[in-house]
C-alpha positions, 0 to 999 in steps of 0.5 A: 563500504556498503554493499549493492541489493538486488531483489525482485517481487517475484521472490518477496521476503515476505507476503502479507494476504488480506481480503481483496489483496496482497503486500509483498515486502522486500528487506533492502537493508535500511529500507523495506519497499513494498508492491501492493495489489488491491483486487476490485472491491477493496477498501481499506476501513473493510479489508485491512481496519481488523488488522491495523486496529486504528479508524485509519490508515496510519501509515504514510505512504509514498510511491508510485501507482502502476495500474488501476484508480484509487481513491483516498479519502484523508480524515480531515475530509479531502479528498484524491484520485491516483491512476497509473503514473500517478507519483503519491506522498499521502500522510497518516490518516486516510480511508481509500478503496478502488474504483472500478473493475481493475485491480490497483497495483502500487510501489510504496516506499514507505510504510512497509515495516507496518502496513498491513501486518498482523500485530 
């Protein structure tokens, strides 16, 4: 039988610091869920390409936007605005970055293995 997983973002199992931003990781088990701040002036192709090594994000994410705008940019040339409330399934191969003077802060479900981790 399967047992019940409490955890909170305030005590991440695991932290991963970029330039302009932070990914907290949690281990559910068979799921890792990450909450994810970009600071204003992030964007992906400038603060997390040196890490993830690929012309793109190749992650898929999917989740759910809690505060700020950013801006997505797919790699066949679409592209998308998400703000708070905003529920995301956005496919590998994207560009984003935020807009504005607000941090952008997100639940993602999806992704969390690699996103942003240092190989």
């Amino acid at each position: 039988m399967a047992n019940a997983i409490k955890k909170n973002f305030d005590n991440p199992d695991e932290t991963r610091p970029m330039t302009h931003g932070r990914v907290k990781v949690l281990d559910l088990g068979d799921v890792k869920v990450m909450e994810v701040t970009f600071e204003p002036g992030w964007k992906w192709s400038q603060d997390v390409m040196p890490t993830a090594g690929t012309s793109s994000c190749q992650v898929h994410h999917l989740g759910i936007q809690t505060a700020g705008h950013l801006h997505v940019r797919l790699d066949d040339g679409s592209e998308q605005e998400y703000g708070p409330g905003d529920v995301y399934n956005i496919p590998p191969g994207h560009d984003a970055w935020v807009l504005g003077d607000k941090p952008v802060t997100f639940i993602d479900f999806r992704g969390a293995e690699t996103y942003a981790k240092p190989k």
